[in-house]
C-alpha positions as CSV (number, residue, x, y, z in Angstrom):
1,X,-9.8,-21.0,-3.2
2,X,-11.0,-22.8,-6.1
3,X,-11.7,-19.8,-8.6
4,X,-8.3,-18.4,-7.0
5,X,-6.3,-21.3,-8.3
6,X,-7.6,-21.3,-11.3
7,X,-7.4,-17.6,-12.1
8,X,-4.1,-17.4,-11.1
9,X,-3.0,-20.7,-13.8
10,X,-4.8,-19.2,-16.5
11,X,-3.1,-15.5,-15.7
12,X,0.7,-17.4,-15.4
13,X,0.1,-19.5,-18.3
14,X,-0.8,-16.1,-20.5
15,X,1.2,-13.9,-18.8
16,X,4.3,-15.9,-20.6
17,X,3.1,-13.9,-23.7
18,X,3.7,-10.5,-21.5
19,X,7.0,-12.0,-20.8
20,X,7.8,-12.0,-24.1
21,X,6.6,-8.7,-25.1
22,X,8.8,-7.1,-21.7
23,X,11.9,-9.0,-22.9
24,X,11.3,-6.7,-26.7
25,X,11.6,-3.9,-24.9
26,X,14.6,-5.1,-21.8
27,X,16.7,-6.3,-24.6
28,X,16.5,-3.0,-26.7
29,X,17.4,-1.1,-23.7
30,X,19.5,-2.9,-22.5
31,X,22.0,-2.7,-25.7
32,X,20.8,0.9,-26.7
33,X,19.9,2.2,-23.8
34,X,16.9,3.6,-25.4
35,X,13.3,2.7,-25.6
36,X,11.5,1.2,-28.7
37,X,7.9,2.2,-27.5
38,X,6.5,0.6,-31.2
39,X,7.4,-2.6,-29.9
40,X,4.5,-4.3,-29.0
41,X,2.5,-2.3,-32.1
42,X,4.8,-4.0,-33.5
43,X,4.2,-7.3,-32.7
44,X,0.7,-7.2,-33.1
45,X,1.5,-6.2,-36.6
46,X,3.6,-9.1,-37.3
47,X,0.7,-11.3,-35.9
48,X,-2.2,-9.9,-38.5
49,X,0.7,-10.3,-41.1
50,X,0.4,-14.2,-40.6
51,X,-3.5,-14.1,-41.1
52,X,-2.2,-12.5,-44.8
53,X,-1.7,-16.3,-45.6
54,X,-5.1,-17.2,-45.1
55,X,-6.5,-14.6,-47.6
56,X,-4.3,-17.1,-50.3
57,X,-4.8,-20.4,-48.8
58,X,-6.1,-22.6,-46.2
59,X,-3.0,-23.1,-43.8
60,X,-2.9,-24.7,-40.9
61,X,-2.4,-22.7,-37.4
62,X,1.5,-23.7,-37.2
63,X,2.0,-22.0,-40.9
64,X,0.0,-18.9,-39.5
65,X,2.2,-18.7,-36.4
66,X,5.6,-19.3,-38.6
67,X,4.5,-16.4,-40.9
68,X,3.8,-14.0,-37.8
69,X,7.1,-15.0,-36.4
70,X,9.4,-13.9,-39.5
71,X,7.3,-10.7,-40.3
72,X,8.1,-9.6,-36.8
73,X,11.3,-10.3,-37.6
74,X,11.0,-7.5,-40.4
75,X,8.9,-4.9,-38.8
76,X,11.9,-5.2,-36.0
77,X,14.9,-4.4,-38.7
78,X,12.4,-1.6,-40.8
79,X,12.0,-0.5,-37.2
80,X,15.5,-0.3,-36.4
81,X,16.2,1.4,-40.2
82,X,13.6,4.5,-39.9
83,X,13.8,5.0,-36.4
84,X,17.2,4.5,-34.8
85,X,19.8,3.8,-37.7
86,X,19.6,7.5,-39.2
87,X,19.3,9.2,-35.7
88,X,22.3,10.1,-34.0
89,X,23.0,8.6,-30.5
90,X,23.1,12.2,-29.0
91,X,19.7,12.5,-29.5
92,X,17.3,10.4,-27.2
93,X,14.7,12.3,-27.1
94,X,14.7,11.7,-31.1
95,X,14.2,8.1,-31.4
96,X,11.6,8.3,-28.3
97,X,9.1,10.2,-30.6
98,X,10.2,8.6,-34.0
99,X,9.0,4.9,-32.0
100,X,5.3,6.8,-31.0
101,X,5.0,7.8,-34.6
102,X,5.7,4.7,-35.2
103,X,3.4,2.6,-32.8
104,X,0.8,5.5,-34.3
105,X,1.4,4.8,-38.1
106,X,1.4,0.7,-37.1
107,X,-1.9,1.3,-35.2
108,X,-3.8,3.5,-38.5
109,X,-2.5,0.5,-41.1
110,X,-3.9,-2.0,-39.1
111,X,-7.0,-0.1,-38.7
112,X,-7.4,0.8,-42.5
113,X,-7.0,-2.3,-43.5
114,X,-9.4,-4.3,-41.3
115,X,-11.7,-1.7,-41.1
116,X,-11.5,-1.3,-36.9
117,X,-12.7,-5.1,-37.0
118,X,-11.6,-7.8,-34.7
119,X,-10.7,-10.8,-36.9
120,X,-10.5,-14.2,-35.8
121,X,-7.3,-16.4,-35.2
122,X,-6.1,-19.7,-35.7
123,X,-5.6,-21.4,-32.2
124,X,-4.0,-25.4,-31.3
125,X,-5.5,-27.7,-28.9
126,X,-8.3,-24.9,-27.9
127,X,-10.6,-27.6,-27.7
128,X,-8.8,-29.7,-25.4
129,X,-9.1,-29.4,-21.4
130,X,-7.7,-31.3,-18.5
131,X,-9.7,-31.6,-15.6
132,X,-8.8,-32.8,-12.0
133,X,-12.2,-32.4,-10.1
134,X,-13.6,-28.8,-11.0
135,X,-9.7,-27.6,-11.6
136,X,-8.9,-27.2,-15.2
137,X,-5.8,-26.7,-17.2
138,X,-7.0,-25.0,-20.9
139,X,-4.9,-26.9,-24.0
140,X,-4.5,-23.5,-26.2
141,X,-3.2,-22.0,-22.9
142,X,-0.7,-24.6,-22.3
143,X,0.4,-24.6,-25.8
144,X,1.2,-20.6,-25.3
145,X,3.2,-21.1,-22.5
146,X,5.3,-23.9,-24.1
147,X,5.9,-21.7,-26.5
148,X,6.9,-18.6,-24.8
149,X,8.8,-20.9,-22.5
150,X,10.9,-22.3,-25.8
151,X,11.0,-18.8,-27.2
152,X,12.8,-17.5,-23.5
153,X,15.1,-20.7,-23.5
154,X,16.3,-20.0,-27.0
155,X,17.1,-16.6,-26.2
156,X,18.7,-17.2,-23.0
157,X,21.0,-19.5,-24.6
158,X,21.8,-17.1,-27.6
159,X,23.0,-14.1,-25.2
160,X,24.8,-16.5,-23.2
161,X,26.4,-19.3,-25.4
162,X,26.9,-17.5,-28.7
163,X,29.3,-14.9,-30.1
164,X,26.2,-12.6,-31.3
165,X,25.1,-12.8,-27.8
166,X,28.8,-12.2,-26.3
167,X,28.8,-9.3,-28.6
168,X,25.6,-7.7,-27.5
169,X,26.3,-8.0,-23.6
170,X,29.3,-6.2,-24.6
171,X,27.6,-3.3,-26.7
172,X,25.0,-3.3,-23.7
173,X,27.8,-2.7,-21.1
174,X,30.1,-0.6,-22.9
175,X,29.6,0.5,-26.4
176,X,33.1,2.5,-27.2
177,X,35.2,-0.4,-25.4
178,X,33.3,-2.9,-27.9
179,X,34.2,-0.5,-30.8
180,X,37.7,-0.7,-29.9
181,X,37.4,-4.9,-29.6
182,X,36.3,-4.7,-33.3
183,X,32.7,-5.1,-32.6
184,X,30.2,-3.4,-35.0
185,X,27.8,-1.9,-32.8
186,X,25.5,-0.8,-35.6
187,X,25.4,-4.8,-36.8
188,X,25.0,-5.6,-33.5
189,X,22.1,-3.3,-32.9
190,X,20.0,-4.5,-36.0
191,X,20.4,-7.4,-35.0
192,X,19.1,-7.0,-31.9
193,X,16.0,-5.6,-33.6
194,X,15.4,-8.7,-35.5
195,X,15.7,-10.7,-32.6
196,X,13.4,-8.7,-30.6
197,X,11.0,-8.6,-33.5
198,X,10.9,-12.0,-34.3
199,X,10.1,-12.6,-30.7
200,X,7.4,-10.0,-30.7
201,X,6.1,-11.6,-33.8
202,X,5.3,-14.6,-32.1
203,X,4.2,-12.9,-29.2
204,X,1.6,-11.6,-31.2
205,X,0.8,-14.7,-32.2
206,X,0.4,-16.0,-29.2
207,X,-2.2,-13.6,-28.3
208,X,-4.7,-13.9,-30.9
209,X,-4.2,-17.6,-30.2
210,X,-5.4,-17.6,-26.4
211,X,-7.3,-14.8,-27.4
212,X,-9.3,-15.9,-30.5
213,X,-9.4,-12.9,-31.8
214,X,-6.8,-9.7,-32.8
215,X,-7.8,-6.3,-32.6
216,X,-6.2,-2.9,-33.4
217,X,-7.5,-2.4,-29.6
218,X,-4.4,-4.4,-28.3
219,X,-1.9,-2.1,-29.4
220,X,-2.4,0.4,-26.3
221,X,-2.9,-1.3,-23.5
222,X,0.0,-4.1,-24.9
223,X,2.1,-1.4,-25.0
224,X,1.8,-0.4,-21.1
225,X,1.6,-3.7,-20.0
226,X,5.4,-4.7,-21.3
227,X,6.3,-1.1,-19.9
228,X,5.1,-2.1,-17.0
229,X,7.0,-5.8,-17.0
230,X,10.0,-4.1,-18.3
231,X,9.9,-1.6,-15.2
232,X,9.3,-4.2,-12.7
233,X,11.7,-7.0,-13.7
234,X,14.3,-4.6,-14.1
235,X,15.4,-2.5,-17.2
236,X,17.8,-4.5,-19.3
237,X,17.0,-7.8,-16.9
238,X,16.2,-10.4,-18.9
239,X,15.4,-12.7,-16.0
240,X,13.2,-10.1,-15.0
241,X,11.2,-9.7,-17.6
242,X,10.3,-13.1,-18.0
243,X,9.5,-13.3,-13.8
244,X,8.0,-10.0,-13.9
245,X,5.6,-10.7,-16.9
246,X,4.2,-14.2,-15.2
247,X,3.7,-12.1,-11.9
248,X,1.6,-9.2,-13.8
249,X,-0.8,-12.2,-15.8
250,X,-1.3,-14.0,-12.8
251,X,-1.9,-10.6,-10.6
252,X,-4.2,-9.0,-13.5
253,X,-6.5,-12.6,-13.6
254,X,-7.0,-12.7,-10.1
255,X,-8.2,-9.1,-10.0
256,X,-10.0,-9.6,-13.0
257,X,-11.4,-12.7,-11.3
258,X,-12.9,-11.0,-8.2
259,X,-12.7,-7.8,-8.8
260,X,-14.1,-7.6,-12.4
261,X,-12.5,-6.2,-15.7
262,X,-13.0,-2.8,-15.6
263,X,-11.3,-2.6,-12.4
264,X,-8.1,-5.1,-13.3
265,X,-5.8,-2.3,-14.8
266,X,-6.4,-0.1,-12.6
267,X,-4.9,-3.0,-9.6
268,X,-1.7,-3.3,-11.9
269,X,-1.3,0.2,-12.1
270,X,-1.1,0.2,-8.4
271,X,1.1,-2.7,-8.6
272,X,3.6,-0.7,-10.6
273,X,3.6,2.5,-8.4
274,X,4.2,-0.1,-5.1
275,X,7.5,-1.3,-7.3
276,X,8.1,2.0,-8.0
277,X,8.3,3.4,-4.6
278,X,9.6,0.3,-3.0
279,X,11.6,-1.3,-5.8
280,X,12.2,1.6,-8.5
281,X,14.9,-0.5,-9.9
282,X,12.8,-3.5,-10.1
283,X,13.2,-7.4,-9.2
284,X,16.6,-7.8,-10.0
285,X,18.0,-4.3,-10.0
286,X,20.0,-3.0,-6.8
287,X,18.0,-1.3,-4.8
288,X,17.7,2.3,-5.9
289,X,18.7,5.2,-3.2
290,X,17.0,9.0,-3.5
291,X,19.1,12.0,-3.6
């Protein structure tokens, strides 16, 4: 019961960071009804773009994390620009291969330019640990999820108490009716993009702190995992992304806990067709009929 506990903290507490990375891809849906599958790529990228400030000087974690958070910001609009902006809205299918040539071109410049190589990050409070009896709480891991959960409040109260957010729930639900209220959708949607990346920017972050360490190896399975959130909490659910991505880290420890790693995606693969069949339109979707 012990080792249970304690897997499943550690898996909540990280799986804010999966939260984050589902809400990227819930909130481009849910305004553009399309999917941005460069999303976490991107926020990867965003987080190695912060460990460009150690190459010049020797700045503390916070600095690190700030930098990460703004480029992600960027690689969000220059996503939005070469991707979506120039594509016409007729054309789905369009914009779903111009994000995997993204994610692909994200995924080779990380790889040139670290040669493949896992490089260490900056982490806070890593060495700090509170015990009760053999139960710990790690201090990086905490810091992540106090993060993630300021990042989530933030962006809770933007959609909800602030014009740009009034605007975007009304692009989401409907995009001519918007047009004629003197909305500018394409505004709306860069904007969106920026949000989404800086959030993915610090995601990233996030990561390699817990972590230790980035790798161009996180792109894939990063990807998959906020598909995964995105599908069960619901597509354009923001609530659900954030519930969805604490049930898959705590789900994905435990396995990994008893069951091993090389068994633990195959478990939330399963967890994912069980949603599917059961719940296809996730947590806080309607329940979905078949024709």
């Amino acid at each position: 019961m012990l080792d249970f506990l304690q897997a499943l903290s550690d898996g909540v507490l990280f799986g804010s960071t999966y939260a984050l990375i589902g809400i990227g891809f819930t909130l481009v849906f849910g305004v553009m009804h399309k999917l941005n599958l460069s999303y976490a790529a991107a926020s990867i990228g965003g987080a190695y773009c912060g460990l460009l400030i150690l190459k010049v000087v020797a700045a503390p974690p916070l600095v690190v994390f700030f930098c990460a958070f703004l480029a992600g910001g960027v690689i969000g609009y220059l996503v939005y620009l070469t991707c979506f902006h120039f594509i016409p809205i007729s054309n789905p299918l369009a914009t779903l291969m111009a994000t995997v040539g993204m994610l692909l071109l994200i995924d080779e410049i990380i790889v040139h330019m670290t040669n493949g190589m896992p490089l260490n990050y900056p982490a806070l409070f890593d060495d700090v640990m509170l015990r009760w009896g053999d139960y710990t709480l790690r201090g990086d891991l905490l810091m992540v999820f106090a993060v993630s959960v300021l990042c989530m409040a933030g962006l809770l109260a933007l959609i909800y108490k602030t014009r740009l957010g009034l605007a975007t729930r009304a692009v989401s639900q409907q995009t001519v009716a918007a047009q004629l209220c003197g909305i500018r959708v394409g505004q709306v949607n860069a904007m969106t993009f920026v949000i989404t990346g800086l959030l993915g920017g610090i995601a990233g972050a996030m990561i390699g702190a817990s972590v230790g360490t980035l790798s161009p190896l996180l792109t894939t399975p990063l990807t998959v995992k906020g598909l995964i959130v995105t599908v069960i909490g619901g597509l354009g659910s923001v609530p659900g992304a954030i519930i969805a991505g604490l049930l898959v880290g705590g789900f994905e420890s435990v396995l990994q806990q008893f069951r091993g790693v090389t068994e633990r995606d195959l478990y939330v693969m399963l967890l994912l067709f069980v949603f599917l069949v059961f719940r296809p339109d996730g947590i806080f979707g309607p329940k979905g009929g078949r024709d």
